[in-house]
C-alpha positions in Angstrom: -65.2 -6.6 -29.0 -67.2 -5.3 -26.3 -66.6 -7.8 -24.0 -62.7 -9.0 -24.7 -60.4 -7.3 -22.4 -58.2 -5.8 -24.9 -57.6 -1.9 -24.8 -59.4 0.0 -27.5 -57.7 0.1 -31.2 -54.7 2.5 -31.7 -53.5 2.3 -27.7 -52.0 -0.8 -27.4 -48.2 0.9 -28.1 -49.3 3.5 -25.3 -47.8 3.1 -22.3 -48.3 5.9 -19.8 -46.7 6.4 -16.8 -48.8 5.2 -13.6 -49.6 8.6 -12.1 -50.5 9.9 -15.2 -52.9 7.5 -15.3 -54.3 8.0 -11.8 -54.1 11.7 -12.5 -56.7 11.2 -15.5 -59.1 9.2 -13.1 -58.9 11.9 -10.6 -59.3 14.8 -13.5 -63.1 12.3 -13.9 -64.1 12.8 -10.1 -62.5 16.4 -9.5 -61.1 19.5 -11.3 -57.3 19.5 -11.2 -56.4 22.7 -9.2 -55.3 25.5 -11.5 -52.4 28.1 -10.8 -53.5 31.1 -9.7 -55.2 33.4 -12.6 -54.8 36.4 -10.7 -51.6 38.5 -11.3 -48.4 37.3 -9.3 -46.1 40.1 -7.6 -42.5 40.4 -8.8 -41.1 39.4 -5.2 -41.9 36.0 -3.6 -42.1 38.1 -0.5 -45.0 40.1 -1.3 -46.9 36.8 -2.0 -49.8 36.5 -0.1 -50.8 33.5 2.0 -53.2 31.6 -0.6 -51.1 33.0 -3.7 -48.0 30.9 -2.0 -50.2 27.8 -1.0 -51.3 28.1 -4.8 -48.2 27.6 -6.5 -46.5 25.2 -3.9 -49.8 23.1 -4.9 -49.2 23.8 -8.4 -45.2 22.9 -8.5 -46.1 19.4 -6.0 -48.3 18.6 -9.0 -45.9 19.3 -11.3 -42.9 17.2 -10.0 -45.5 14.5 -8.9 -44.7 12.3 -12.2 -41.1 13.3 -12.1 -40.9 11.5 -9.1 -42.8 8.6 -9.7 -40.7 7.9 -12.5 -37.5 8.4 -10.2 -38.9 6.0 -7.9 -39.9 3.6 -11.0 -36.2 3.8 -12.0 -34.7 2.7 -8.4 -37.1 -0.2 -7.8 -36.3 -2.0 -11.7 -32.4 -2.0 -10.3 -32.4 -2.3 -6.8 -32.1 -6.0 -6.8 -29.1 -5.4 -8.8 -27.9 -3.6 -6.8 -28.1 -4.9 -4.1 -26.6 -7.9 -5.9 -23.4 -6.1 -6.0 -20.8 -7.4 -3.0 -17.8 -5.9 -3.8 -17.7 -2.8 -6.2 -14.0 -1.9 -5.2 -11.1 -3.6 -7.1 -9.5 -7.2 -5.8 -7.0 -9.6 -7.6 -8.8 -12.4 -5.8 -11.5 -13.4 -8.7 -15.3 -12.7 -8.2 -17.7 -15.4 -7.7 -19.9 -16.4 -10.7 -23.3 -15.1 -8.8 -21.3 -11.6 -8.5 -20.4 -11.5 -12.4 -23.8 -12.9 -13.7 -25.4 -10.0 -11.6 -23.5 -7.4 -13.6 -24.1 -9.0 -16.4 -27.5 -9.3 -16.1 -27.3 -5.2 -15.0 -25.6 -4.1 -17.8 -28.3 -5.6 -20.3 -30.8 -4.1 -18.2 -29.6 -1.1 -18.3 -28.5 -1.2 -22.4 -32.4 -2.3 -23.0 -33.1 1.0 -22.0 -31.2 3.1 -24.7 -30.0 5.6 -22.2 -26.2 5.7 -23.2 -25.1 8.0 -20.4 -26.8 5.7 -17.8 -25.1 2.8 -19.5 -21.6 4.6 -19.8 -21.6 5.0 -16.0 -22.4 1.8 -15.0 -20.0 0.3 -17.4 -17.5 2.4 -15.8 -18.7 1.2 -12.1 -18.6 -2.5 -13.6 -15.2 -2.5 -14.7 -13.5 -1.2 -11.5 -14.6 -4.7 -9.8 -14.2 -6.5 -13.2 -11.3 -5.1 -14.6 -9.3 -8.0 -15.4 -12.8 -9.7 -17.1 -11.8 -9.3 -20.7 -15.7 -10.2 -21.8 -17.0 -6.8 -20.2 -14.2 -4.3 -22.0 -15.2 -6.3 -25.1 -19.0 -5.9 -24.8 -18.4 -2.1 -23.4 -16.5 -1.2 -26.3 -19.6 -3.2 -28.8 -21.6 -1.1 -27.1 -19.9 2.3 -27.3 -18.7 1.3 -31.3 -22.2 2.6 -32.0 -21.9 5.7 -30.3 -18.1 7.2 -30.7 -15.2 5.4 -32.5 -12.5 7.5 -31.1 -13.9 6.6 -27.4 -14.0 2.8 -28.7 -10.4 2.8 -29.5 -9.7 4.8 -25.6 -11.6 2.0 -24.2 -9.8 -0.7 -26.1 -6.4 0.9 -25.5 -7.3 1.1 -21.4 -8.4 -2.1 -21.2 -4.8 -4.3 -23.8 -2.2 -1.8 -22.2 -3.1 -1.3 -18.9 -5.3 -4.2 -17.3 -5.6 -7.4 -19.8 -1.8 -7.4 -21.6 -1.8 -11.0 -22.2 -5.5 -11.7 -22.8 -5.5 -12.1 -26.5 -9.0 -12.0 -27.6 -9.3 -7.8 -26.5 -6.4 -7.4 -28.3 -7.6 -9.2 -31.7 -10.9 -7.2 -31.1 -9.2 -4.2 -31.3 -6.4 -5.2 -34.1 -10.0 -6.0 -35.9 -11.2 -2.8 -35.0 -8.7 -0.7 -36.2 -8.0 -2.3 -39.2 -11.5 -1.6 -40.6 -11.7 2.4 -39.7 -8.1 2.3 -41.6 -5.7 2.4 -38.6 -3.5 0.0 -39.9 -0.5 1.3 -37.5 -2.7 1.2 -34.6 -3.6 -2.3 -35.3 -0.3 -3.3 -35.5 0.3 -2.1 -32.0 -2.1 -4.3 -30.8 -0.6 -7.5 -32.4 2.9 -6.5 -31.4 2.0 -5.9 -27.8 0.3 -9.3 -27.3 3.0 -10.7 -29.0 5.6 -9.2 -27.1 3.5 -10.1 -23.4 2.2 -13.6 -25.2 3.9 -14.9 -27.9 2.9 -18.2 -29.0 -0.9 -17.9 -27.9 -1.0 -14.6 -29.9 0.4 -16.3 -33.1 -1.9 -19.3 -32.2 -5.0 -17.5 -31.8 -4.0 -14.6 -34.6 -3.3 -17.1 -37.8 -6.2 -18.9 -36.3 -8.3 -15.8 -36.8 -6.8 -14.7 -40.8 -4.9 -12.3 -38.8 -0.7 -11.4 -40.1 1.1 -11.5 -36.4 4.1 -9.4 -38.1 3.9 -7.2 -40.9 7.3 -5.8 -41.9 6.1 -4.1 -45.3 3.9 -1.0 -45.2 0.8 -2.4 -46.7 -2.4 -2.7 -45.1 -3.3 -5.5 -43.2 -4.9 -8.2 -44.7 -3.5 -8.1 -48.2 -2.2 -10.8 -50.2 1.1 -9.2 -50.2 3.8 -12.1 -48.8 6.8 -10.7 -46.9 9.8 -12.5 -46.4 8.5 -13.7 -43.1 4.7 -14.3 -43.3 3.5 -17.0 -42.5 2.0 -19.1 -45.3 -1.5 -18.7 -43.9 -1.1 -15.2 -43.8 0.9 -14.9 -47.6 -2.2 -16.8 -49.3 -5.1 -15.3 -48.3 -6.7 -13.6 -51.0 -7.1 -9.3 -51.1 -9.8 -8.4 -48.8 -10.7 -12.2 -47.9 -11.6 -12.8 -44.1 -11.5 -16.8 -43.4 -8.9 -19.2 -43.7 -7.1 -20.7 -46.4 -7.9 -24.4 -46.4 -4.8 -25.5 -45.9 -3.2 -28.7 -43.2 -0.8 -26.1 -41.7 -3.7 -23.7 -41.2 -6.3 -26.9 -39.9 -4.0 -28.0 -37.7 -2.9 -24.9 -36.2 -7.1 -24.6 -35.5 -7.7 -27.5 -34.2 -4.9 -28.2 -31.7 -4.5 -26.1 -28.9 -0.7 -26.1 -28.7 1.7 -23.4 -30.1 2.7 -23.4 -33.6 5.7 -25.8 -34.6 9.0 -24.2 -33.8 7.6 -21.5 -31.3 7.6 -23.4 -28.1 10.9 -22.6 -27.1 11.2 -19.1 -28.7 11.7 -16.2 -25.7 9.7 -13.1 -26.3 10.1 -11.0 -28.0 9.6 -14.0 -31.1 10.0 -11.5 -33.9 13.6 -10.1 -33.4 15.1 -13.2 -32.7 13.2 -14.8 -35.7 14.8 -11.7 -37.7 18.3 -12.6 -35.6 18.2 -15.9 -37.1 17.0 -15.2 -40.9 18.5 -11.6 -41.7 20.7 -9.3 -39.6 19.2 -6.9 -37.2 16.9 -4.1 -39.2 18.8 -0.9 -38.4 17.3 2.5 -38.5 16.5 4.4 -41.5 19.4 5.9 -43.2 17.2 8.1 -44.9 16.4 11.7 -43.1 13.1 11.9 -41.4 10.6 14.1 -41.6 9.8 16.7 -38.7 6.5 16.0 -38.2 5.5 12.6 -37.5 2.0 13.0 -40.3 4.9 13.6 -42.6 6.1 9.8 -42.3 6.2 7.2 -44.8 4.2 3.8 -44.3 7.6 2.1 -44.8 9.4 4.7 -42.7 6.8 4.3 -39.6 7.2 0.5 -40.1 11.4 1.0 -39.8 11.0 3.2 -37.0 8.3 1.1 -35.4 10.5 -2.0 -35.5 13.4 -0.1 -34.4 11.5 0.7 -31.1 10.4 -2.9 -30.4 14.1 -4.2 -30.8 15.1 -1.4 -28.4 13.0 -2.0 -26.0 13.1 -6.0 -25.5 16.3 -5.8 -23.0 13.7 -3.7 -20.8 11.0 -5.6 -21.2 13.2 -8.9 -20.8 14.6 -7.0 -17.0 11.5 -5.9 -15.9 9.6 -9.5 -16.5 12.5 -11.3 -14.5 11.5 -8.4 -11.5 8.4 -9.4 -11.7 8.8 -13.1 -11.2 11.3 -12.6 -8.7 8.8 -10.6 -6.6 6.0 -12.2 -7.4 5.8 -14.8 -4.4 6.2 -12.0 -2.2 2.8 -10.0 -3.5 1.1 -13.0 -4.1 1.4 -13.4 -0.1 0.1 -10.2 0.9 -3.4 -11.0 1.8 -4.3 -7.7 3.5 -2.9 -4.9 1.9 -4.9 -2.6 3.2 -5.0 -0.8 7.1 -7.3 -3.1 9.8 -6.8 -2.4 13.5 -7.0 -6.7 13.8 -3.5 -7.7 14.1 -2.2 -9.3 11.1 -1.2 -12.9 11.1 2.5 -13.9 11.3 2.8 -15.8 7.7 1.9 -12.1 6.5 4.1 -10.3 9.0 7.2 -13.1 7.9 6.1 -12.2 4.1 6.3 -8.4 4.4 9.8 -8.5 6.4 11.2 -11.1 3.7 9.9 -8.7 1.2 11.5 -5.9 2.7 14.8 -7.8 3.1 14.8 -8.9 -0.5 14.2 -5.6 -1.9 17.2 -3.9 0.1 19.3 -6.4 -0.6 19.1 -4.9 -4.1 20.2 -1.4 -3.3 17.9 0.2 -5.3 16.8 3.1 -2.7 13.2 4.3 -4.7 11.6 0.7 -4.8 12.7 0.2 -1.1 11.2 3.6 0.2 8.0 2.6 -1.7 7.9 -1.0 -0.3 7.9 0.4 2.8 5.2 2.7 2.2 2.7 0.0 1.1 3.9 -2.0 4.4 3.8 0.7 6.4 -0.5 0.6 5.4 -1.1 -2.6 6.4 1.6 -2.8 9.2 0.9 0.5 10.8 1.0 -0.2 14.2 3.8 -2.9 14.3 6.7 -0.6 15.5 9.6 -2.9 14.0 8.8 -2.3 10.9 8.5 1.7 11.6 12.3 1.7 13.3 13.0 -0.8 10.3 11.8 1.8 7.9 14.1 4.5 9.9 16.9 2.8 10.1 17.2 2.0 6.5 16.6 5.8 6.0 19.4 6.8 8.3 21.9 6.2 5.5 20.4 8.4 3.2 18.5 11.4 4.4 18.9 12.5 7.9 15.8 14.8 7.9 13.1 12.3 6.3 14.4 9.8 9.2 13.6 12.6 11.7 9.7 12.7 9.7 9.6 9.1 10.1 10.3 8.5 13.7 7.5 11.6 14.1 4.7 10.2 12.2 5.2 6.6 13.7 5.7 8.0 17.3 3.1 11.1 17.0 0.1 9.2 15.1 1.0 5.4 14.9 2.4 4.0 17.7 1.8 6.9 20.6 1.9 3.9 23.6 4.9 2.2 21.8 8.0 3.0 24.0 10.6 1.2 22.4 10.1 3.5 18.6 10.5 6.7 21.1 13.3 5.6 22.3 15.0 5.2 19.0 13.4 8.8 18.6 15.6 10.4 21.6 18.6 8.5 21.2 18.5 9.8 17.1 17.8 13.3 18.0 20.4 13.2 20.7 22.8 12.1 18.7 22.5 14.4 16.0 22.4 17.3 18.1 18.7 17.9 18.6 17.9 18.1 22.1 14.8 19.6 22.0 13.5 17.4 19.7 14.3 14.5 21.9 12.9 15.8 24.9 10.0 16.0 23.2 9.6 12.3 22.4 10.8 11.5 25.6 8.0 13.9 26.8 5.3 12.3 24.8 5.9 8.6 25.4 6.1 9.6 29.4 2.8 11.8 29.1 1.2 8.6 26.8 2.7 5.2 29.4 4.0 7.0 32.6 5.7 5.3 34.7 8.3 3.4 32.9 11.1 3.2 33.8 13.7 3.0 30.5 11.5 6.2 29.9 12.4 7.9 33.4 16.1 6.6 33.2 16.3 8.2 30.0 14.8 11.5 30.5 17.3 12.0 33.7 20.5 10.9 31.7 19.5 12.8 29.2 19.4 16.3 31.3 22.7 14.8 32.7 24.5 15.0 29.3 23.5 18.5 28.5 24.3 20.0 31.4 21.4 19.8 33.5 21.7 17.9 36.7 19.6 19.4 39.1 16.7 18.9 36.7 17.9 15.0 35.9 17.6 14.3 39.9 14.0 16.5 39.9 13.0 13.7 37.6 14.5 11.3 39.8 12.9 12.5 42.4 9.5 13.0 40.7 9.5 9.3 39.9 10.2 8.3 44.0 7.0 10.6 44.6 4.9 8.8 42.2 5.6 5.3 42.4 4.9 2.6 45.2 6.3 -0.3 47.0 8.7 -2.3 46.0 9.3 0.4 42.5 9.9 3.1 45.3 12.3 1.3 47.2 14.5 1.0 43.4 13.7 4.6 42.6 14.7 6.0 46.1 18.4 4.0 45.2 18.2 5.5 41.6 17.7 8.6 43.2 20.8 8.2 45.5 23.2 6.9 43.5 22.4 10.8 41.1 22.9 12.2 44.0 26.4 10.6 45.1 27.9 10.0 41.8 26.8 13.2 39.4 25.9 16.0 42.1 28.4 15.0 44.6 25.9 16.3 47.5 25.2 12.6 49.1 23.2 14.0 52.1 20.4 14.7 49.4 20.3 11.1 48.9 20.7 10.2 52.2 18.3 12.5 53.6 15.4 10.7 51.5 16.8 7.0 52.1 16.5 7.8 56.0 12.7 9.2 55.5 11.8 6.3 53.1 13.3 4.0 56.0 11.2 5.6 58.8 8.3 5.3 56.1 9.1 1.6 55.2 10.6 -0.3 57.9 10.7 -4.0 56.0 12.6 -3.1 53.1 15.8 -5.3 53.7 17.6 -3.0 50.5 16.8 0.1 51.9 19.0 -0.8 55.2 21.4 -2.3 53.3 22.0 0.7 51.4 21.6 2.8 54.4 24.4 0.8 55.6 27.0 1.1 53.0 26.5 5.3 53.4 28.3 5.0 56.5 31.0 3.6 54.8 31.0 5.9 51.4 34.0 8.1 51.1 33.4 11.2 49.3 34.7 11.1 45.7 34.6 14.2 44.0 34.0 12.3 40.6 33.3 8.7 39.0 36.5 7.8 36.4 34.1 6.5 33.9 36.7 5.2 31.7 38.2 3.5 34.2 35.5 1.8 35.4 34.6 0.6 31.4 37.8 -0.4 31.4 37.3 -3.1 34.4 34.0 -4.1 32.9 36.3 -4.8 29.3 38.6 -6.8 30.9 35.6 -9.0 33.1 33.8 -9.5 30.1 37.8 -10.8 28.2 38.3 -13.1 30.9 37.6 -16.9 31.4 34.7 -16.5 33.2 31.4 -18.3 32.2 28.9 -16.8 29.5 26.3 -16.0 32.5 28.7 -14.3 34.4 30.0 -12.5 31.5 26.5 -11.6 30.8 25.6 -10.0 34.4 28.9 -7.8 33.7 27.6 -6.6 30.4 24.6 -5.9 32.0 26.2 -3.8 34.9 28.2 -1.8 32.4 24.4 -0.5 30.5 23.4 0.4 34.0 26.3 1.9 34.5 27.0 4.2 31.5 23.3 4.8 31.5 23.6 6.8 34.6 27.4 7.9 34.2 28.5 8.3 30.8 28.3 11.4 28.6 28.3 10.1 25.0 25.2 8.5 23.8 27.3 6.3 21.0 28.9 4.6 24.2 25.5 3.5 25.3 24.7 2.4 21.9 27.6 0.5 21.2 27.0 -1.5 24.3 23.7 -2.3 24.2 24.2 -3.3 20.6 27.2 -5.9 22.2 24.8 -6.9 24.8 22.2 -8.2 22.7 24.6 -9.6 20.2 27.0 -11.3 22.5 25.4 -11.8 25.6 21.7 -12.0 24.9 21.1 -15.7 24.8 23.1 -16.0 27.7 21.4 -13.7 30.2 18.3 -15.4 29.3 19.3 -18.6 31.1 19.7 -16.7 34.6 16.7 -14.9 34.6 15.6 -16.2 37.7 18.5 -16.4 39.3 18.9 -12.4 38.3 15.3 -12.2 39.7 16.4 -13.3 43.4 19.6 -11.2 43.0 17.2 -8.0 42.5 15.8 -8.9 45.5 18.5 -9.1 47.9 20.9 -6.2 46.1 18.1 -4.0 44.9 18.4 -4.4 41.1 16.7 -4.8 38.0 18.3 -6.7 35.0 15.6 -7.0 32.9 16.2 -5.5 29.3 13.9 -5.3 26.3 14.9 -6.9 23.2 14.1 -6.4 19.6 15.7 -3.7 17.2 17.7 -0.6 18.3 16.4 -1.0 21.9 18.6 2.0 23.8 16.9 1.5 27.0 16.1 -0.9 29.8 12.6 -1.8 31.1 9.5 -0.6 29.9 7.0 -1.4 33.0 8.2 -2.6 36.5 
């Protein structure tokens, strides 16, 4: 005895924390400091010096074990957590190192008897495992012990929100149920994984001694045969739970296919079993109670049944929605916002979503469709003037809120969305509102020049064209080179055409020429003013009318194109409806497009020599020309 290493009888269950331990060694080798025996003021303030040092001493040696134990706690489970890669919730299934981790947690954690500790972390384990069916069933063992209403919660979250055809949660809690007396309950749970899975609920249900339909009020279980029970179900004995030894009932064991005759039965199995055998069970005649306590066991079984045949046409429309969409979500890959550009299978996924789910005119799914893409695809603007222009049709306002949050937070360097902004605004009558995306896009990118165009023929239209050839002549100060030389002819043609005062013009083309002397379309321009004839205004429908009539003739598709080009430029400076600019830019890029495309160099040599620019964007509602020079 005195020399074995064994602690001393009646200690061997004792196991003291470590600093309580160290604390008794250091009690052998020096008194543990007291708390001061002298009388402590009322007021912390009129502590003195060594009365404060006394009891911060004092309370250090208090909490001492307190947070050794803490510290105790977080080094047993750091290496589970740490274990833990992805505590958020994915459809993509989690690796078998992630869900033997939590496994291996949660048993940790359960050995320790602390049930709120164990209730969180069950919570935290079933965000990332919540379609696991093995950890709702061992965190509803677990909580049986505890609270049996909170069981059936956990059960019910777990069959009729995240596992509806996983049938062995839904047995558990049929099982469940049955035994505190919720016979009703129970036969929720059976009908809803029969209505979700049909023949692997009857499989696994006769399999298991349990009735999958139970048209009588009894309890479950009982010997009591319905017209329909199966013969498994109808000869079990009172209060027996394992098979009958039967071939019907071996075979349906041992063989994993559905039971005869069920293969090709649609869900819901029981009314069209009950179609086939009897006529459809109607409501109760009989007058119901108020209150539903007040109900019969056969009544609640009518009323019940009732409700399931009711409802199988909506379940029946909403599965065939979910198959027909289900492609389409099982190609979104990053639902979520990343400022790394998304690939284009995804971007080709999400428009033939969107394209699927408005060809279906059902405006609420469409709206939120968009929502979710508009997550993910934040900073595409197609999908933003998509999103608008689906929203034109049916609220004016809300379009107006999305142009402003794609333009405003989005997509503030994205000219083409601003654009469609303006020309929206403008169209509908506010003018202030689309100066003000004009504005921003110009503060944001300056310097381009379907921006500048815009901004001056915009002024035009309302009145103000003094402040249209300001901005004119703003962009001549700003720009260089070659982009001068075209702004200085932008600047002239305002002048000549819309102010009728060409010596403005004229006087800035001279100085520009002085300043430049090898810009060949300066001179020629220069040249043609000695020829212009005053003209007190343009005939704009006259001059739309020669462009028709070029664009109806038998010239070639490139020619044709040039003309429809000429006619944007044209009406862009000259017209004073913003519908005529939209209608023919919307023909150019339907009609004339593809066509242009084949002389862009040849257009590129013509800008040179005439002093031009043909270039237009492409893509959506674009109601202006270049972006950049």
């Amino acid at each position: 005895m005195e020399t074995s290493d064994a602690p001393p009888p009646g200690e061997e269950d004792v196991v003291p924390p470590p600093v309580a331990e160290k604390e008794v060694q250091e009690e052998e080798e020096e008194p543990t400091p007291k708390p001061p025996t002298e009388p402590l003021p009322e007021s912390y303030e009129d502590l003195t010096t060594k009365q404060e040092a006394a009891v911060r001493e004092q309370m250090l040696l208090d909490m001492a074990p307190i947070h050794e134990r803490v510290l105790g706690e977080i080094e047993e489970v750091q290496s589970f957590e740490d274990g833990i890669k992805r505590p958020y919730f994915h459809v993509k299934e989690l690796e078998r190192v992630q869900l033997k981790n939590w496994k291996n947690y949660l048993d940790h954690v359960m050995a320790k008897k602390n049930n709120a500790k164990t209730v969180t972390l069950f919570e935290r384990c079933l965000i990332a495992c919540a379609l696991y069916e093995s950890f709702w069933i061992k965190y509803a063992e677990f909580m049986r012990e505890i609270d049996v209403e909170e069981t059936s919660k956990i059960y019910r979250r777990a069959c009729m929100t995240h596992l509806p055809k996983k049938p062995q949660v839904h047995l558990n809690w049929a099982a469940f149920e049955e035994q505190r007396g919720q016979v009703a309950v129970a036969r929720e749970a059976l009908a809803h994984i029969d209505t979700n899975m049909p023949a692997t609920a009857q499989a696994v249900a006769l399999a298991a001694g349990l009735p999958t339909d139970q048209p009588t009020g009894e309890p479950m279980g009982e010997g009591e045969q319905g017209e329909e029970a199966p013969p498994a179900a109808a000869e079990a004995p009172e209060g027996e739970e394992t098979k009958e030894e039967n071939p019907a009932a071996e075979s349906m064991e041992t063989s994993d296919a559905p039971p005869p005759g069920e293969e090709e039965v649609v869900p819901p199995p029981v009314a069209e079993k009950e179609q086939e055998e009897e006529p459809t069970p109607k409501p109760p005649t009989e007058p119901l109670p108020e209150s539903y306590e007040d109900l019969t066991t056969k009544q609640e079984a009518a009323v019940r049944e009732q409700m399931l045949l009711d409802m199988a046409p909506i379940h029946e429309r909403v599965l065939g929605e979910i198959e027909e969409v289900q492609s389409f979500e099982d190609g979104i890959k990053r639902p979520y916002f990343h400022v790394k550009e998304l690939e284009r299978v995804q971007l080709k996924n999400w428009k033939n979503y969107l394209d699927h789910v408005m060809a279906k005119k059902n405006n609420a799914k469409t709206v939120t469709l968009f929502e979710r893409c508009l997550i993910a695809c934040a900073l595409y603007e197609s999908f933003w003037i998509k999103y608008a222009e689906f929203m034109r049709e049916i609220d004016v306002e809300e379009t107006s809120k999305i142009y402003r949050r794609a333009c405003m937070t989005h997509l503030p360097k994205k000219p083409q969305v601003h654009l469609n902004w303006a020309a929206f605004e403008e169209q509908r009558g506010q003018v202030a509102v689309a100066r003000e995306a004009l504005a921003h896009i110009d503060t944001n990118m300056p310097g381009l020049i379907a921006v500048i165009l815009r901004r001056a023929g915009l002024e035009r239209r309302c009145g103000n064209k003094q402040q249209g050839a300001d901005i004119l002549k703003a962009a001549v100060e700003a720009s260089k080179g070659s982009t001068r030389d075209f702004w200085t002819l932008k600047y002239l043609n305002y002048t000549q055409f819309v102010l009728d005062q060409p010596h403005l013009g004229q006087e800035l083309l001279e100085a520009e020429v002085e300043a430049s002397q090898n810009s060949m379309r300066l001179y020629a321009k220069l040249l043609d003013m000695q020829n212009y004839k005053a003209q007190n205004n343009v005939d704009v429908t006259t001059a739309v009318t020669i462009f028709q009539k070029a664009l109806e003739s038998k010239l070639s598709a490139e020619e044709k194109a040039v003309f429809s080009h000429r006619r944007l430029t044209f009406l862009e400076e000259h017209s004073d409806s913003i519908e005529a600019i939209i209608i023919a830019y919307e023909d150019h890029v339907k009609n004339w497009k593809p066509a242009e495309k084949k002389r862009i160099e040849p257009m590129k040599d013509n800008n040179k020599k005439m002093g031009g620019n043909n270039k237009m964007g492409g893509g959506g509602r674009n109601y202006g020309g270049n972006y950049n020079n």
